[in-house]
OpenMM code with the backbone's topology and positions (N, CA, C; nanometers):
from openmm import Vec3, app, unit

residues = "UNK UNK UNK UNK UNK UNK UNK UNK UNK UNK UNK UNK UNK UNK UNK UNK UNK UNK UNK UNK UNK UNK UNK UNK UNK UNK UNK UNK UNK UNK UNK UNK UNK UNK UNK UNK UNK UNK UNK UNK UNK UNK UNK UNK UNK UNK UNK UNK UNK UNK UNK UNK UNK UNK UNK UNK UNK UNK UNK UNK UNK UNK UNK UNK UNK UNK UNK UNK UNK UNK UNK UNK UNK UNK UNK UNK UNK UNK UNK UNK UNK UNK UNK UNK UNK UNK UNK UNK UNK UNK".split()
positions = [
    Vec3(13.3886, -13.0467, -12.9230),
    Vec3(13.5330, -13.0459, -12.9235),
    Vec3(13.5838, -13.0793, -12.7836),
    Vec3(13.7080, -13.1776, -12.7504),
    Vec3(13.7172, -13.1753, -12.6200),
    Vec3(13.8236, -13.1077, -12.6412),
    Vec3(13.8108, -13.0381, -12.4295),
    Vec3(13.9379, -12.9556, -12.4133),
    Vec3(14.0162, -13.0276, -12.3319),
    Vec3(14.0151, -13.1781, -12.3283),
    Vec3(14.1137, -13.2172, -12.2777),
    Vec3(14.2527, -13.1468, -12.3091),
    Vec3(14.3637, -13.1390, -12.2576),
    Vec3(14.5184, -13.0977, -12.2792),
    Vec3(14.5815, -13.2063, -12.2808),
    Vec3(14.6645, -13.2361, -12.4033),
    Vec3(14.8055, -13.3696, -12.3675),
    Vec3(14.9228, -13.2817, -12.3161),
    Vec3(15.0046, -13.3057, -12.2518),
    Vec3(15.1304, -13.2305, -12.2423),
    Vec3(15.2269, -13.3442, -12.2710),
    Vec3(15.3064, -13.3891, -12.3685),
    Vec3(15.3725, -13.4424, -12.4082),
    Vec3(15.5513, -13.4180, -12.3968),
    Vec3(15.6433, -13.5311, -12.3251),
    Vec3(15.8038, -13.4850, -12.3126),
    Vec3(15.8675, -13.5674, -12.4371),
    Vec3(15.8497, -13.4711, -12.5258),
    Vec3(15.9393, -13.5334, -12.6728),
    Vec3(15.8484, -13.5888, -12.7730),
    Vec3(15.8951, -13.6516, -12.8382),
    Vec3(15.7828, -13.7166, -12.9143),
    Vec3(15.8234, -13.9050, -12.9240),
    Vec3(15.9121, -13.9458, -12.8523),
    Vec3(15.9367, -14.0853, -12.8302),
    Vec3(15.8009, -14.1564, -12.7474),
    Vec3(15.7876, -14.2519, -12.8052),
    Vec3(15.6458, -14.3277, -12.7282),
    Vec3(15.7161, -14.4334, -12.6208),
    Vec3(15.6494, -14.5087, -12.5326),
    Vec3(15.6536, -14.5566, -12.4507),
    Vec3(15.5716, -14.6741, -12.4214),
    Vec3(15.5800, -14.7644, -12.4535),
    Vec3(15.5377, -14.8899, -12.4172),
    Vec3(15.5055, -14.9241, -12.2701),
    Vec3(15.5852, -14.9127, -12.1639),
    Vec3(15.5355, -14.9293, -12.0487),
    Vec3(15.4892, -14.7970, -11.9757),
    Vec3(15.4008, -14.7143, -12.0123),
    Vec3(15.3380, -14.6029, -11.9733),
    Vec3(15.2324, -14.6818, -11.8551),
    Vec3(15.2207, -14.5897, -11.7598),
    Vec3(15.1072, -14.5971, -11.6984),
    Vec3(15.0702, -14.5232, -11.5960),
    Vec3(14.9608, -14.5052, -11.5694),
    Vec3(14.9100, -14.4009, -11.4591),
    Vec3(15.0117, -14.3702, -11.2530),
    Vec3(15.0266, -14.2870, -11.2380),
    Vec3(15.0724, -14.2887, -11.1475),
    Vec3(14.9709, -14.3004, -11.0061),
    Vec3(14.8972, -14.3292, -11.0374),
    Vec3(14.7706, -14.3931, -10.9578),
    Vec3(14.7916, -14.5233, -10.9224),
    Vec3(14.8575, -14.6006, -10.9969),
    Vec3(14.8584, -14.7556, -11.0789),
    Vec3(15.0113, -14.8059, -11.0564),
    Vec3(15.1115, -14.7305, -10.9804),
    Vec3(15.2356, -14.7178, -10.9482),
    Vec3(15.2289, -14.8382, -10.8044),
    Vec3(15.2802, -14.8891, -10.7585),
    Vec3(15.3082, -14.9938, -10.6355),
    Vec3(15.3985, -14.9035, -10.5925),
    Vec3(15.3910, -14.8975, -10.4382),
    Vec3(15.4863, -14.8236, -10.3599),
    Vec3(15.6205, -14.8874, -10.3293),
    Vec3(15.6920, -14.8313, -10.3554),
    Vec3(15.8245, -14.8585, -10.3556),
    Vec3(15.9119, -14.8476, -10.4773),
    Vec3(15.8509, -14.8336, -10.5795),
    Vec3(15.9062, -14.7890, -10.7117),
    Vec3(15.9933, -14.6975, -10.7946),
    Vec3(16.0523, -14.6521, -10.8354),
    Vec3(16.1161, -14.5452, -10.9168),
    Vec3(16.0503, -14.5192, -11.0251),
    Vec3(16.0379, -14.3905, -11.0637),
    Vec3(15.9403, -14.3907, -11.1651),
    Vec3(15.9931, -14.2521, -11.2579),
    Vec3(15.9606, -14.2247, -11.4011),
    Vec3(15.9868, -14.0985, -11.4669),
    Vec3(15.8658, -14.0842, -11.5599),
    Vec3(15.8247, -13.9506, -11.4720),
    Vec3(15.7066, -13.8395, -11.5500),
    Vec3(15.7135, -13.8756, -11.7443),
    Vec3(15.6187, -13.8979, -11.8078),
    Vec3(15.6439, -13.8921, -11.9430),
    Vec3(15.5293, -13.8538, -11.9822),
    Vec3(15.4281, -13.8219, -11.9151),
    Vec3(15.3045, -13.6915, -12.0018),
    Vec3(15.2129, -13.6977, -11.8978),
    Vec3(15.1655, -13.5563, -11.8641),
    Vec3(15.0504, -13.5264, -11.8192),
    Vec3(14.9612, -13.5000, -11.8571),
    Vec3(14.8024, -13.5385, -11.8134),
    Vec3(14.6825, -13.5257, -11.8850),
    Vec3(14.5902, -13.4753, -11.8427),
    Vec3(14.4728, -13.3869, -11.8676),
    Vec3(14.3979, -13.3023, -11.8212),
    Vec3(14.4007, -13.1630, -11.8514),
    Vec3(14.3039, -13.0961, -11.7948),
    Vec3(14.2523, -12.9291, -11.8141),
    Vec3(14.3954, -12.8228, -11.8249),
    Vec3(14.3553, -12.7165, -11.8536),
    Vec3(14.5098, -12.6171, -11.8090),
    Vec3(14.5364, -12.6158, -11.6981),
    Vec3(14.4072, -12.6058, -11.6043),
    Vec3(14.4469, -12.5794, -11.4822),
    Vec3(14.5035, -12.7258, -11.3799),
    Vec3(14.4774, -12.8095, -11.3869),
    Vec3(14.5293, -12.9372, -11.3643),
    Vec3(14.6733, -12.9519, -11.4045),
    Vec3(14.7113, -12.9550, -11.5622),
    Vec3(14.8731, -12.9468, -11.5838),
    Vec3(14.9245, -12.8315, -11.5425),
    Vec3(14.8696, -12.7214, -11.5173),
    Vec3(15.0011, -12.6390, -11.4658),
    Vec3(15.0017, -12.6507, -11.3016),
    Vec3(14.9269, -12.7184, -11.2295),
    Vec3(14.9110, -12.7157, -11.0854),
    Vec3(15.0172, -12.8542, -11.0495),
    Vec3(15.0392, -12.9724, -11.1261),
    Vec3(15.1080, -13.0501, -11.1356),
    Vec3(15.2560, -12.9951, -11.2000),
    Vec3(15.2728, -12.9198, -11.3179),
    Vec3(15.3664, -12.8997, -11.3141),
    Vec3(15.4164, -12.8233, -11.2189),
    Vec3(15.3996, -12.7114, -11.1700),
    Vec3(15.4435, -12.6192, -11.0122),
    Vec3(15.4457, -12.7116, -10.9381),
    Vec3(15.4033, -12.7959, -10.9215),
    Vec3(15.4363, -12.9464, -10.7777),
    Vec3(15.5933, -12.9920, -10.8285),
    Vec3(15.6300, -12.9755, -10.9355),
    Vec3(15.8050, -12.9805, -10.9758),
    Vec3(15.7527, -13.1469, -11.0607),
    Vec3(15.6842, -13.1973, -11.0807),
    Vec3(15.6511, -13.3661, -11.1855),
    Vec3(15.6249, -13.2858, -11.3255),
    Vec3(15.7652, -13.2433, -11.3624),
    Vec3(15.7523, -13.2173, -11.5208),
    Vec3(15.8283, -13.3400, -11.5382),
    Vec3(15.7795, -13.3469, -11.7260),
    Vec3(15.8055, -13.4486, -11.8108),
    Vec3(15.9760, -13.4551, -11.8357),
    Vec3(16.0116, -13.6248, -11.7720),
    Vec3(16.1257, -13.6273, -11.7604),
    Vec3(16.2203, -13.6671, -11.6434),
    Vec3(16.1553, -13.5843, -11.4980),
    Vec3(16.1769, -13.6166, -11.3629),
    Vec3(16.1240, -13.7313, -11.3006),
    Vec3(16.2578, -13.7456, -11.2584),
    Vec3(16.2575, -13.9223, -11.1760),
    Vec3(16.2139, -13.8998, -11.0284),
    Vec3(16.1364, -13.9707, -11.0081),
    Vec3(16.0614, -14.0159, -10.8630),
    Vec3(16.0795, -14.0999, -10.8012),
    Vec3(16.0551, -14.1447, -10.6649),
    Vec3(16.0627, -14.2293, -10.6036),
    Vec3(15.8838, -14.2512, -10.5228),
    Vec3(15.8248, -14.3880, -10.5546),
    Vec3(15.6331, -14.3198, -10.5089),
    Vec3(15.6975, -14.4111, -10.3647),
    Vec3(15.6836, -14.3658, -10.2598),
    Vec3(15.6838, -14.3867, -10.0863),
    Vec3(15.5442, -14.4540, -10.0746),
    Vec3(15.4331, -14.4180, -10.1048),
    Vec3(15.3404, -14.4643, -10.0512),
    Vec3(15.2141, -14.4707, -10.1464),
    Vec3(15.1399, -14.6070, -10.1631),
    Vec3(15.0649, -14.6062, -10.2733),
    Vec3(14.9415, -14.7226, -10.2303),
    Vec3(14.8555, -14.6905, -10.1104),
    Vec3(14.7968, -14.7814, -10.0772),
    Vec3(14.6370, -14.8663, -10.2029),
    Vec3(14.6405, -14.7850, -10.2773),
    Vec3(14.5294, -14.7698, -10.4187),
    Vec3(14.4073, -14.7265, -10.3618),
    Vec3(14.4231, -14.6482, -10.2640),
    Vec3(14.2502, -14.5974, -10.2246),
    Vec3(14.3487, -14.4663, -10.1128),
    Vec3(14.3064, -14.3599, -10.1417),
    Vec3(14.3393, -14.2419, -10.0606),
    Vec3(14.4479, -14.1526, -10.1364),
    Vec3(14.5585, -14.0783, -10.0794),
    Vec3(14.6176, -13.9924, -10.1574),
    Vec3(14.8004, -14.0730, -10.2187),
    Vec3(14.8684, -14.0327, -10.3175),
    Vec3(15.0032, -14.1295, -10.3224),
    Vec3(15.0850, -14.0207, -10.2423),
    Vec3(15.2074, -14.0843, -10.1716),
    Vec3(15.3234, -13.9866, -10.1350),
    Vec3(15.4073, -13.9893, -10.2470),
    Vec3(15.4882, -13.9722, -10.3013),
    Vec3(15.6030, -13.9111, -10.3835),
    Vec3(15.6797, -13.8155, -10.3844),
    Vec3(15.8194, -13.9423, -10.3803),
    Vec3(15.9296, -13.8202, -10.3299),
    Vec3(15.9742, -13.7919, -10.4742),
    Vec3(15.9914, -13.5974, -10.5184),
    Vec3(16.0731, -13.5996, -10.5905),
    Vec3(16.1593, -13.4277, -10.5643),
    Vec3(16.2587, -13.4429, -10.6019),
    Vec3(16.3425, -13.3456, -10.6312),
    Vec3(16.3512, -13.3308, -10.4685),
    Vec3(16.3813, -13.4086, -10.3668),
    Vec3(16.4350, -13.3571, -10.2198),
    Vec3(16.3400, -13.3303, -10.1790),
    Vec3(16.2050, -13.3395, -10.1979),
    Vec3(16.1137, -13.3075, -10.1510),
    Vec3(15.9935, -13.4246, -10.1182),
    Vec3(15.8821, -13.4804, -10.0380),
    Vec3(15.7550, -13.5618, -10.0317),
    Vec3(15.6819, -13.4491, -10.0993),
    Vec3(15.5622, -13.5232, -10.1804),
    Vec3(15.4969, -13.4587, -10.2648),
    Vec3(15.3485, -13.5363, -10.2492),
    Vec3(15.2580, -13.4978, -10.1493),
    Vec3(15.0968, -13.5792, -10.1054),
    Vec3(15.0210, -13.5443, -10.2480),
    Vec3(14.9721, -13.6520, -10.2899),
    Vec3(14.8974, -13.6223, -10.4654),
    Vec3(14.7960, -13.6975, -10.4354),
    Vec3(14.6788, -13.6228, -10.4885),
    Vec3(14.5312, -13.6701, -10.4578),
    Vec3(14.5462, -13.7535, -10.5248),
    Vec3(14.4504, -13.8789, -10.5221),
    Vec3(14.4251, -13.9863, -10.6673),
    Vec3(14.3403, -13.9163, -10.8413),
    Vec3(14.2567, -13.8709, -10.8018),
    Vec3(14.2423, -13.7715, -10.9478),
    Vec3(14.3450, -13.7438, -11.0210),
    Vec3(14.4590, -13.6646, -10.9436),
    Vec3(14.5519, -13.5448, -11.0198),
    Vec3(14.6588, -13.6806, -11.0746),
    Vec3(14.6805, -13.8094, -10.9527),
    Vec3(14.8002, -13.8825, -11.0167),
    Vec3(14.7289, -13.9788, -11.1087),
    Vec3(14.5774, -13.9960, -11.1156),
    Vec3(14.5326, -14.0713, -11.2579),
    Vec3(14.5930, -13.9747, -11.3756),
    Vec3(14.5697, -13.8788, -11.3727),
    Vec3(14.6349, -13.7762, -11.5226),
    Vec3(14.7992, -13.7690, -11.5417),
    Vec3(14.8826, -13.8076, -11.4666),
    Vec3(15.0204, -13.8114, -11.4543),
    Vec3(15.0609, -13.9573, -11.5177),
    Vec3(15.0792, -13.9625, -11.6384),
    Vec3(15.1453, -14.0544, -11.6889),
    Vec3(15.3127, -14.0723, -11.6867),
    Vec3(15.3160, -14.2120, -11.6267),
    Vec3(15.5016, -14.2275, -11.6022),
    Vec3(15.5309, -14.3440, -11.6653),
    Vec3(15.6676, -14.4028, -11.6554),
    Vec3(15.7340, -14.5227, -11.6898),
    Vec3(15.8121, -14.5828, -11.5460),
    Vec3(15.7861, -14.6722, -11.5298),
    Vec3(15.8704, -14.7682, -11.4391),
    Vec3(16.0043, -14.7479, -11.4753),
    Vec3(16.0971, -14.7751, -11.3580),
    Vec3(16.2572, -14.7804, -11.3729),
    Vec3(16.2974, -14.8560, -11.3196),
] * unit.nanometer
topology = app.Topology()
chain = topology.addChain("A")
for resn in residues:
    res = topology.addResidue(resn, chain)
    for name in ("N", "CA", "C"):
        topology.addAtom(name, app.Element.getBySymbol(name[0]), res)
């Protein structure tokens, strides 16, 4: 059985989904499901990237950690944790 976790915002699907790993810096972006263990989604959600919240990714070189600004705040996200953070472009 896997224990992967979906955490899903609504039940509307999304065509341009994609990893926030996979984001180009300079972008706007909105959270639309996180993926992984319990302990992974609730450590991301307490970082304030619940499903729904708009971002801005500052820095996204594709090898090392992303910056992301959200809610008034920079937010340093390992590459692991933002492969499981699924968003939509804006």
């Amino acid at each position: 059985m896997d224990k992967t976790l979906l955490f899903r915002a609504g039940c509307r699907e999304m065509a341009s989904r994609m990893s926030l790993a996979d984001v180009p810096q300079g972008r706007r972006i909105r959270v639309v499901d996180i993926e992984g263990g319990g302990y992974r989604i609730q450590k991301i959600l307490d970082m304030g990237l619940t499903p729904g919240v708009e971002a801005f990714v500052r820095q996204n070189r594709f090898k090392g950690p992303i910056v992301v600004d959200v809610r008034g705040v920079s937010l340093v996200i390992g590459r692991d944790f933002a492969e499981g953070i699924l968003v939509e472009l804006l």
